[in-house]
C-alpha positions in Angstrom: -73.0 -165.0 85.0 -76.6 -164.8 86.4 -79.9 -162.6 85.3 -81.0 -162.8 89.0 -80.4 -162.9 92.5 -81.9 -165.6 94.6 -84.7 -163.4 95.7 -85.7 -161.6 93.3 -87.9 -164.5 91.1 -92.0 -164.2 91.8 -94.8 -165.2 89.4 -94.9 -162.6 87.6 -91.4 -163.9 85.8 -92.8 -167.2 85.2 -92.6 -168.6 81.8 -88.9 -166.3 81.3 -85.8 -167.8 81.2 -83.7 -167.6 83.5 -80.1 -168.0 85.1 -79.3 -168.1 88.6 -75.6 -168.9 90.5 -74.6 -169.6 94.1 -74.0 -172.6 96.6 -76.4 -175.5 97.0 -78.3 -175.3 100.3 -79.9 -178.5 100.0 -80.3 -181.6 97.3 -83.5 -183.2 97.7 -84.1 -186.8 95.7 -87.9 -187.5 94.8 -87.9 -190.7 93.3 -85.2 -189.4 90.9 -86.0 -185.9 90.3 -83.9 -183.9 92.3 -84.6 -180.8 93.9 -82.0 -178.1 94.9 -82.3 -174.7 97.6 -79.3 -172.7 95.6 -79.3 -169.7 98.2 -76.9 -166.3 97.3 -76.5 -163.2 99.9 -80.3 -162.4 98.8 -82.1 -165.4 99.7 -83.0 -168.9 98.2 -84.6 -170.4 94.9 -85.4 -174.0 94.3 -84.5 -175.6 91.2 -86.2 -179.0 89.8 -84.2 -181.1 87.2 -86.0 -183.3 85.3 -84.7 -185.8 82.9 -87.0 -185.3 80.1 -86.4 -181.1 80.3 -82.5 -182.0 80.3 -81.4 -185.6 80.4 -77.6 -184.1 80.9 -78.6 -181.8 83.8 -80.3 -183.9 85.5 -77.8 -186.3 85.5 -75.6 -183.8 86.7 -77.9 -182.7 89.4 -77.3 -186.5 91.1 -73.9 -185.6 92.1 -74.3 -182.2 93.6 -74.1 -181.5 97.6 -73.9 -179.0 99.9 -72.3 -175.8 99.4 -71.4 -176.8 95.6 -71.5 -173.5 93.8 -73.5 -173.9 90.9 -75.1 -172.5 87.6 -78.5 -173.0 86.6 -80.4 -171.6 83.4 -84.1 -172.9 83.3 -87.5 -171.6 83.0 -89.3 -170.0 85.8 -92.6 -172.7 86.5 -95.2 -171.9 89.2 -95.2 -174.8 91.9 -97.8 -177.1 91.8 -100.8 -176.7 94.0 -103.7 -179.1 94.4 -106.7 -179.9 96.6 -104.1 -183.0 97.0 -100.4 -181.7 96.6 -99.3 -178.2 97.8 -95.4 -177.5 97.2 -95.5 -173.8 97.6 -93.7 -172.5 100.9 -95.1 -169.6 102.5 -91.9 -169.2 104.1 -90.0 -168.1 101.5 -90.3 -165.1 99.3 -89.6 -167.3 96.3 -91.9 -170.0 97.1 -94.5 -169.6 95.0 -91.9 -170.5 92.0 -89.3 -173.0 90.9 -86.7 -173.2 88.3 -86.8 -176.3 85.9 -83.0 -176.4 84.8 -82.1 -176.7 81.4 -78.4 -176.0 82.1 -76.4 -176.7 85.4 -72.2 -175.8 85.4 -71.0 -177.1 88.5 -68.5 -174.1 88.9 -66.7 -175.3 91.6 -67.2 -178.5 93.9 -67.3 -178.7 97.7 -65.4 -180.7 99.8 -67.1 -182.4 102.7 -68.5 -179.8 105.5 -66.4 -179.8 108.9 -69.0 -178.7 110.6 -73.2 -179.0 109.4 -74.4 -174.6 108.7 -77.6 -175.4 109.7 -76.8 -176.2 113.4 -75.1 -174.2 115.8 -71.0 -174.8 116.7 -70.1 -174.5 120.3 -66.0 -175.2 118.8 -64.8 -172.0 118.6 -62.1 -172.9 117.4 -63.5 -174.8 114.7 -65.6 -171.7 113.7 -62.7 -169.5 113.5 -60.7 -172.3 111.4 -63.1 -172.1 109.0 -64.3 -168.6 109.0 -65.5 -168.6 105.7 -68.2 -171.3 106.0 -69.2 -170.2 109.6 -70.2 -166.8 107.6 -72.8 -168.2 105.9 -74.7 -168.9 108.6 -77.6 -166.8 108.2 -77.0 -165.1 111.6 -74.0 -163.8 110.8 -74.4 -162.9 107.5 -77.7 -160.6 109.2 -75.1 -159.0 111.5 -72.4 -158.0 108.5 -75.6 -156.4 107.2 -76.9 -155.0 110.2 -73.9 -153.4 110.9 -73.3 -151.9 107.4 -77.1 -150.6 107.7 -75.7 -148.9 111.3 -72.8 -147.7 109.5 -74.7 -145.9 106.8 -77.1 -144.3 108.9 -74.4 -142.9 110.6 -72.7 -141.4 107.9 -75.8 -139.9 106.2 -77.1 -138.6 109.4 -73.6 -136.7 110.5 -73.0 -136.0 106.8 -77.1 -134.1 107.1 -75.6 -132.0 110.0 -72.6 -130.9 108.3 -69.9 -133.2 109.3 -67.2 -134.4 107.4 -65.6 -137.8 107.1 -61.4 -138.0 107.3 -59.8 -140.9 108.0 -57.3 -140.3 110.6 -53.5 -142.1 109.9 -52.9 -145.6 111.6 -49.2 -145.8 111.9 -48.4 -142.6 114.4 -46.4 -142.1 117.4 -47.2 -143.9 120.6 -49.0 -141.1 123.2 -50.2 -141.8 126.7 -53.4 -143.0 126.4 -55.5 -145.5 128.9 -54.1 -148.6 127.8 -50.9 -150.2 126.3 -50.4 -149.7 122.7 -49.8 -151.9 120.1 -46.3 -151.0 118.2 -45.3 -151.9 115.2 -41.6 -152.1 113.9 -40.4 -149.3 111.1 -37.7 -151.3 108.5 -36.5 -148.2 107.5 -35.9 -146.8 110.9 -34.2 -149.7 112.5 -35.3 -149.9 116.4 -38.3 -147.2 115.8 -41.6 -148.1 116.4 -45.6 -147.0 114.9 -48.2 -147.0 117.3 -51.7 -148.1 116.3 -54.3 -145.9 117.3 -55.9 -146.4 121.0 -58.1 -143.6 119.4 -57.8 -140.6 116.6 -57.6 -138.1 119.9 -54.5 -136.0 118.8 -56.0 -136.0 114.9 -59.3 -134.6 115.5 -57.5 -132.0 117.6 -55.6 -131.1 114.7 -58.2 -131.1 112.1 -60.3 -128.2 114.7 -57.5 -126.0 115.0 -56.9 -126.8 111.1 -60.7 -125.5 110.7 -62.6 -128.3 110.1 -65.1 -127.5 112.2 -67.3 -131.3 112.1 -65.7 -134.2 111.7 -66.5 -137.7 112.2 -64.9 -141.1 111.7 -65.4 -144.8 112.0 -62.1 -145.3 113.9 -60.3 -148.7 114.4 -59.0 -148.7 117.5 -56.2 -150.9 119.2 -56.0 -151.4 123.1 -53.2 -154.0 124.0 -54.9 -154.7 127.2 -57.5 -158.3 128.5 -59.8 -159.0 127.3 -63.5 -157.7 128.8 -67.0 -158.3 128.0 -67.6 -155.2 125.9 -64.1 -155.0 124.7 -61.4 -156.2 122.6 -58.0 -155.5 121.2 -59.4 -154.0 118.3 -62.7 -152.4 117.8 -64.5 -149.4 116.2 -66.1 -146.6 117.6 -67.9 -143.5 116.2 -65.5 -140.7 116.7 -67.4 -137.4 116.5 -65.4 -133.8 117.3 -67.0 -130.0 116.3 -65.8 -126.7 117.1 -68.0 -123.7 118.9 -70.3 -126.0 120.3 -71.0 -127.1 123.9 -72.2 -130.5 125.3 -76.2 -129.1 124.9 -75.4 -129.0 120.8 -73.9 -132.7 121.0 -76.4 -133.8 123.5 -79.3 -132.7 120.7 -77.1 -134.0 118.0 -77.1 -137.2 119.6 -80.5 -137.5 120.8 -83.1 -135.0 119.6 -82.0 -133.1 116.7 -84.1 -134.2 113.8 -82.5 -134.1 110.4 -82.4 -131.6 107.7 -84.6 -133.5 105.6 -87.1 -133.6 109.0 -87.1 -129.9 109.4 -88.7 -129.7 105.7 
């Protein structure tokens, strides 16, 4: 549906065609001509429609708003620039180009915005009602990626050093553990109960006896228990267990040992 991403379009693709999809992030109306921000996961792009380039997308283009999603095909044009008139924005990575549409499909239409994505929401409750437009904020949608960054590093560092991911059961028996757990009712064992997993203690224990040796996990973990400042009911945690070590080999695997790739 798209040749591109949002932020991948720079002068040297002008004069291609090109075809770009994703929500409108703002309509701008220059005495008719209207402009468009359509912004995807990547970044944004503006689009121009002009009605002698497309009379029927630009007509189109008058009835779009925020957060439409929307298919463009055009040309890729370099902004114009002037000792008068300077359009291009330095702020973006894509400013030094535009998109003059030849093509827009509305592919599907927004209703009107409880809340403006652009400002900040004290409502929490609003935000959570509508979780999927408080997402596209752009500083939450850094922190999903932030955190998968995080997450990867993780896994290819402890993967360098010879550990291997499992992923530990969730449903298990309830064992004493710091908090209260969360149970969860068996149908086919009428008045039995799963626990969720305050941590993956009693697994990782297996898996070293089993042999293992290394083993790490991203573990969800449930704690039915209030609510603090650096915790929650459910959370995850790096969960790291090795055999015929001692706390100096975790402290350096933690802190100071340098990768395999480092060693050379």
């Amino acid at each position: 549906m798209r040749t591109h991403h949002c932020n991948e379009l720079r002068s040297e693709h002008i004069g291609e065609t090109v075809t770009l999809i994703g929500w409108v992030n703002t309509v701008r109306d220059q005495g008719g001509v209207i402009f468009i921000d359509i912004r995807d996961r990547e970044g944004i792009t503006q689009c121009v429609f002009r009605s002698e380039i497309s009379p029927e997308a630009a007509e189109i283009s008058h009835k779009l708003r925020s957060e439409d999603v929307v298919q463009v095909t055009g040309k890729v044009d370099e902004r114009l620039k002037t000792e008068d008139v300077d359009t291009k924005n330095e702020s973006l990575e894509t400013g030094s180009i535009e998109i003059v549409a030849e093509k827009l499909v509305i592919v599907n239409k927004a209703e009107v915005l409880p809340f403006q994505l652009d400002k900040e929401l004290s409502n929490e409750d609003l935000r959570l009602k509508y979780r999927y437009l408080d997402l596209r904020r752009p500083r939450l949608t850094k922190n999903l990626r932030q955190r998968h960054i995080i997450s990867k590093a993780a896994r290819d560092y402890l993967s360098d050093e010879g550990f291997i991911e499992v992923e530990t059961p969730i449903l298990s028996k309830a064992t004493p553990e710091g908090a209260r757990d969360f149970l969860v009712p068996s149908r086919i064992n009428p008045g039995k109960f799963y626990a969720l997993p305050q941590a993956p203690q009693q697994y990782k224990q297996m898996l070293m006896v089993a042999g293992v040796e290394k083993y790490f996990q991203i573990a969800r973990c449930f704690r039915d228990e209030d609510l603090r400042a650096d915790r929650q009911p459910e959370f995850s945690q790096i969960d790291i267990e090795a055999s015929f070590v001692d706390h100096n080999d975790i402290i350096c695997l933690l802190y100071t040992s340098p990768s395999p790739r480092d060693r050379g």
